[in-house]
C-alpha positions as a printed Julia matrix, in Angstrom:
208×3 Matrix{Float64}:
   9.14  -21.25    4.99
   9.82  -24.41    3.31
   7.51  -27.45    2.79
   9.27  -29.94    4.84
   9.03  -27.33    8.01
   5.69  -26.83    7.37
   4.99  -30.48    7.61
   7.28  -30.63   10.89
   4.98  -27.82   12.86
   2.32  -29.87   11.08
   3.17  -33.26   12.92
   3.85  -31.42   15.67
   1.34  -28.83   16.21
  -1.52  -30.09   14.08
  -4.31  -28.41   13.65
  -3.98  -25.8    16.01
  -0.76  -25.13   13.8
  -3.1   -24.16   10.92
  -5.86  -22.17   13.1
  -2.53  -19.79   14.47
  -0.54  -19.61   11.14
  -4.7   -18.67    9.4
  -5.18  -16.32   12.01
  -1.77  -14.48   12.0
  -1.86  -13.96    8.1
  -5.52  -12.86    8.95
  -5.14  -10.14   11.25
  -2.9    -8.33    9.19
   0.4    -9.43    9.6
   2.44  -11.07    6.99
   2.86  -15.02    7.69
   1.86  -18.08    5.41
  -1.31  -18.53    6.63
  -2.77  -19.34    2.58
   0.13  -21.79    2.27
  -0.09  -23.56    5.82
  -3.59  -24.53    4.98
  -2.18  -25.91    1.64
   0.25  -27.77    3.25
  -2.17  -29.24    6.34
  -4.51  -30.2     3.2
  -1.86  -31.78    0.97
  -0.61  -33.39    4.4
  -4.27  -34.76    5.11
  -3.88  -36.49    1.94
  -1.39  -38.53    2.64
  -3.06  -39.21    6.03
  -1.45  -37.06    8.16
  -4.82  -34.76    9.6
  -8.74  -35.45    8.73
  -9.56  -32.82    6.51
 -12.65  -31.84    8.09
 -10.75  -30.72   10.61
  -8.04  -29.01    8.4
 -10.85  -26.84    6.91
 -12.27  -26.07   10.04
  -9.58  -25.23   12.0
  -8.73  -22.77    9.03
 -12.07  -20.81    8.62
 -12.13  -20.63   12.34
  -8.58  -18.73   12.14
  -9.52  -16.54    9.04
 -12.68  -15.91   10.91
 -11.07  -14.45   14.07
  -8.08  -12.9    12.37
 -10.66  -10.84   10.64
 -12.09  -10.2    13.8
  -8.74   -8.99   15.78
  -7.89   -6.61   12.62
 -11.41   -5.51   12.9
 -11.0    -4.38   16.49
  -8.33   -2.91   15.97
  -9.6    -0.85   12.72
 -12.56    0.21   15.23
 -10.64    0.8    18.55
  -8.17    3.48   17.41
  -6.59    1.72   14.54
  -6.67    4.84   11.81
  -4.27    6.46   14.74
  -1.73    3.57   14.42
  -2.34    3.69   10.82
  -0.99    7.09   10.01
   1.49    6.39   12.06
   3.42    3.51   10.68
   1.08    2.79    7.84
   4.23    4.01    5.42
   5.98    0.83    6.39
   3.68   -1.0     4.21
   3.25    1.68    1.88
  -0.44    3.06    2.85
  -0.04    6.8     3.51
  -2.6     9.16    4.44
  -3.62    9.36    0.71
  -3.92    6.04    0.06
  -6.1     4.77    3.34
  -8.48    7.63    2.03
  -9.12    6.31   -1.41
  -9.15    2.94    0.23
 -11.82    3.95    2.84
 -14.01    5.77   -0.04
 -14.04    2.66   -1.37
 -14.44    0.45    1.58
 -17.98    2.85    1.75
 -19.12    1.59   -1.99
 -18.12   -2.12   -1.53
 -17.71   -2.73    1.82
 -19.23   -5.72    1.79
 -17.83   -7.87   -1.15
 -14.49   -6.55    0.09
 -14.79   -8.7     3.28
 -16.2   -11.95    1.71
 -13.8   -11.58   -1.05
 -10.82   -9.97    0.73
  -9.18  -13.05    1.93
  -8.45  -14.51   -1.57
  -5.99  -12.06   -2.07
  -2.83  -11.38    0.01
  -3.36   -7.6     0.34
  -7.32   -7.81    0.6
  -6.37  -10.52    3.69
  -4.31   -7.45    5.04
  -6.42   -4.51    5.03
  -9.75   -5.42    4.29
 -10.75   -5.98    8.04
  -9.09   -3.23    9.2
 -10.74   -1.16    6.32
 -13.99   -2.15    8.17
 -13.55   -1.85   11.53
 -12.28    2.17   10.49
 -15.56    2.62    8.59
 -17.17    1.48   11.76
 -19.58   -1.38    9.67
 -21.87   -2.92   11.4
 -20.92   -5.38   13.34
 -23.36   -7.78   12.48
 -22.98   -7.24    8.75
 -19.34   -7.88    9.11
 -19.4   -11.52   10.83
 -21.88  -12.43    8.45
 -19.62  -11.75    5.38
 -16.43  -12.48    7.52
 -18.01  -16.27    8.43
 -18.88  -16.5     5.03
 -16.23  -15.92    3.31
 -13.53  -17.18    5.84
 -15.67  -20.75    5.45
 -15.67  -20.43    1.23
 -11.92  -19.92    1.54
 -10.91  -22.52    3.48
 -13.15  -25.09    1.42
 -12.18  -24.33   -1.74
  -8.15  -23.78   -0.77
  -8.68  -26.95    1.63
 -10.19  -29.59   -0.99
  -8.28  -28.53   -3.64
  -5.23  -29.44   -1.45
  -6.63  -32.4    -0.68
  -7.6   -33.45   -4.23
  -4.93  -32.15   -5.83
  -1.74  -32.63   -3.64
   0.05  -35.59   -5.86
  -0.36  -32.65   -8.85
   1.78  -29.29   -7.11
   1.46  -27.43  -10.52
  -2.18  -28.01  -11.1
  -2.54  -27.04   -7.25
  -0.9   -23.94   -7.6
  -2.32  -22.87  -11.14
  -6.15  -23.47   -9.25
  -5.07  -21.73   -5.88
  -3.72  -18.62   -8.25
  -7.16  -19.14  -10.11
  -8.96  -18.58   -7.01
  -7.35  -15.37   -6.38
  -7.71  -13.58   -9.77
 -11.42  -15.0   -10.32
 -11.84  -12.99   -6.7
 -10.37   -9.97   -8.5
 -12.91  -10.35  -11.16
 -15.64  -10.29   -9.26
 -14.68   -7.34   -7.21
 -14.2    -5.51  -10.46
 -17.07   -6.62  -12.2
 -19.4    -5.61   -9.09
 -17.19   -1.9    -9.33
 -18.26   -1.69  -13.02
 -21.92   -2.74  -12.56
 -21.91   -0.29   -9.61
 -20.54    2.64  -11.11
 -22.57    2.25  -14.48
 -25.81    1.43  -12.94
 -24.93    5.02  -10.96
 -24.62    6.63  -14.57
 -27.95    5.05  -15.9
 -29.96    6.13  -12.57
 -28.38    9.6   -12.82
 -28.91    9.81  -16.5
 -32.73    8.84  -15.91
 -33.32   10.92  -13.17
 -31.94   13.97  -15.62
 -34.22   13.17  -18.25
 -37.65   12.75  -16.1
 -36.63   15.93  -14.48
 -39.43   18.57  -13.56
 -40.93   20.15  -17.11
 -40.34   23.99  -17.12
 -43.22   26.04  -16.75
 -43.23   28.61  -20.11
């Protein structure tokens, strides 16, 4: 979808144009969500929208995005997901690595799961199959849904007159995301190893 209609549904729509194209992208199903926020921020720039407004319209649509791929994770989604999963390339084998790790890092996969195109597509559904609590997830899923939209909104608005600085920070955003999620892996799995480790060396002395 090209700029200029962007900035059409934009004048049109507003920003109920960016809470439906957020929310789409959100729940699971591939639409420019990332780049209509981008666009309504760039736009609000130039005066088009208040960016507020931009920013809020866009963490309430990541928000409840989450929140329909969520239901639909808890409500029979692993069904649907066997099913037709293959048409985005997550068989059986796949979803159950993905859920073992969904269990370890369940958490920092929703907050940080919308940075990244294919966290934005599974990580919500990832929870609601795990069955988190649903308390835990709108905490991380409000969180994160209103870090995203700040930092992707303002740096739209900031940096709109500069497109390849934009996009160099917005691709920043997503890889720094990656980082952290494999950082906290690391740390995870080696402070396993040191506990274990420990725990095998103050074992029980044997009686001789």
């Amino acid at each position: 979808m090209s700029g200029h209609t962007l900035t059409t549904i934009l004048a049109t729509w507003g920003y109920l144009a960016v809470f439906a194209f957020v929310a789409v992208d959100a729940a699971g199903i591939p639409f420019p969500g990332e780049t209509m926020l981008i666009a309504a921020a760039v736009y609000a720039g130039s005066g088009g929208l208040r960016i507020p407004f931009v920013i809020l319209a866009a963490a309430l649509g990541a928000f409840a995005g989450f929140c329909v791929s969520y239901t639909i994770g808890r409500t029979g989604g692993r069904a649907l997901v066997l099913r037709y999963g293959h048409f985005v390339r997550l068989d059986p084998a796949k979803l159950a690595r993905a859920e073992t790790f969904f269990q370890k890092y369940g958490d920092a996969t929703v907050f940080l799961g919308r940075f990244v195109s294919v966290g934005r597509a599974f990580a919500a559904l990832l929870a609601g199959l795990n069955r988190m609590n649903l308390a835990k997830f709108m905490i991380f899923n409000a969180a994160g849904a209103a870090i995203w939209a700040c930092l992707f909104g303002v740096a739209g608005f900031e940096l709109g007159h500069d497109l390849p600085l934009l996009h160099r920070l917005t691709h920043g955003f997503a890889i720094g995301a990656i980082v952290i999620v494999v950082a906290i892996v690391v740390g995870a799995v080696l402070w396993h190893l040191i506990r274990r480790r420990r725990s095998q060396e103050n074992g029980p002395v044997r009686a001789e």
